[in-house]
C-alpha positions as CSV (number, residue, x, y, z in Angstrom):
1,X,98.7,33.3,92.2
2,X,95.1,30.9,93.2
3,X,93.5,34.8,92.7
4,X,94.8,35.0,89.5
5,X,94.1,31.6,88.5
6,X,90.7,32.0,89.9
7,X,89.9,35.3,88.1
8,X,91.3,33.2,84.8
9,X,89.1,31.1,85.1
10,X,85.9,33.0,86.0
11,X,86.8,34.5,82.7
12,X,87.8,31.5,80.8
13,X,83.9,30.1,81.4
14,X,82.4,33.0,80.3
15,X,83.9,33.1,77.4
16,X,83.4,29.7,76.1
17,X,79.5,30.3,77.0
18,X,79.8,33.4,74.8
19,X,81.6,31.7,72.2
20,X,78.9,29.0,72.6
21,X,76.1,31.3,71.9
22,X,78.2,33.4,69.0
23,X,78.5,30.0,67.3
24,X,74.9,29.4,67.4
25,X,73.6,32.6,66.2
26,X,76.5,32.8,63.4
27,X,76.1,29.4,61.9
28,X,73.8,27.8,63.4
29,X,75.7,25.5,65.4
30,X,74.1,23.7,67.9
31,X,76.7,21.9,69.3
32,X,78.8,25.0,70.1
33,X,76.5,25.9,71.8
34,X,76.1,22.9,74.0
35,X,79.6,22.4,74.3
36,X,80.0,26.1,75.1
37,X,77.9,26.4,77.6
38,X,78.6,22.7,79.4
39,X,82.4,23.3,79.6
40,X,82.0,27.2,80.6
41,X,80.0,25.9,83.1
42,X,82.4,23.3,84.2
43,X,84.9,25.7,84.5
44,X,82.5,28.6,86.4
45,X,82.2,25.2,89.1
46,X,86.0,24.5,88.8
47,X,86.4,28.5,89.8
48,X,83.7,28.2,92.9
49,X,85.6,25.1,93.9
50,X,88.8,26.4,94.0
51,X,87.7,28.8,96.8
52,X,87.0,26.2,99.0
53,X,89.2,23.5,98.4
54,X,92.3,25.5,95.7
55,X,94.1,22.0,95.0
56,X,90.9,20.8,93.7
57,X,89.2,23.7,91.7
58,X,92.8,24.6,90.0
59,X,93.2,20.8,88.9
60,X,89.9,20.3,87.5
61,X,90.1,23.8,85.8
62,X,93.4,22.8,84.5
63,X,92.3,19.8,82.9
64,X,89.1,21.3,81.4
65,X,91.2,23.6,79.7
66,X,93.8,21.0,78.5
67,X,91.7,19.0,77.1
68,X,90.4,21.8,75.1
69,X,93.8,22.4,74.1
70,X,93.6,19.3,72.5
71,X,90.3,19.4,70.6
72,X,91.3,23.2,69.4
73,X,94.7,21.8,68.3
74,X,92.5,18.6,66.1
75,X,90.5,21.0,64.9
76,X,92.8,23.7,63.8
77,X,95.2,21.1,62.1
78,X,92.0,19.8,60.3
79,X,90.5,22.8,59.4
80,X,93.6,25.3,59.2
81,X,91.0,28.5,60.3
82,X,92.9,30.5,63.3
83,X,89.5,32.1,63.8
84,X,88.1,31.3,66.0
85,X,89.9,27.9,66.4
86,X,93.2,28.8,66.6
87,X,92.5,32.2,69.2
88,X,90.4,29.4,71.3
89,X,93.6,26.8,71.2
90,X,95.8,29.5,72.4
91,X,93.8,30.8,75.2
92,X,93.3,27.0,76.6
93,X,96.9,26.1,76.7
94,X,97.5,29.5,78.2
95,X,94.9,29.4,80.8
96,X,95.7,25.8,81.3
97,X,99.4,26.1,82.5
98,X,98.4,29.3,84.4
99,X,96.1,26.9,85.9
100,X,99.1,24.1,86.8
101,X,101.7,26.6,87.9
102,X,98.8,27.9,90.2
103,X,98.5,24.7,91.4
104,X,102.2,24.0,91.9
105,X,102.2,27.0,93.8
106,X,99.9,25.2,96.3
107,X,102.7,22.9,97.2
108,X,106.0,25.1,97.7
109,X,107.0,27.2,100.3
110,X,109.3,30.2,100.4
């Protein structure tokens, strides 16, 4: 499950820095694109992390991409577009619990 959770977010970085860079070139949007590429970065560090210390890389991942949840969520009730807000809201919360069950795999034994 940390593979999985590390490949998610690997992924999960790359995309915001794409999505970034689309919202630049698309409408000009400057702060996408800062935004973009400071929290796909964040989470490209959160993914390193987690293969040396897994507790710590899979929390910090987890709570890049809930808070993300919660600025998608803000923006999608303000603005009511599902693209690309409301695709963006639904793969944080869906990275982000991936990322805490991950986690909570750390801690349980079989």
């Amino acid at each position: 499950m940390i593979q999985l959770g590390q490949i998610a977010l690997g992924a999960y970085g790359l995309l915001l820095i794409l999505g970034g860079i689309i919202g630049k070139t698309k409408s000009g949007s400057t702060v996408s694109l800062i935004t973009g590429g400071v929290f796909g970065v964040a989470s490209i560090f959160a993914m390193w992390l987690s293969t040396k210390d897994p507790g710590q890389g899979l929390l910090i991942g987890a709570m890049l991409a809930l808070l993300l949840t919660g600025v998608f969520l803000s923006r999608l009730l303000r603005t009511r577009k599902w693209v690309p807000t409301g695709v963006l809201l639904l793969l944080s919360l869906a990275v982000g619990v991936l990322l805490v069950v991950a986690r909570a795999g750390l801690h349980t034994s079989i």
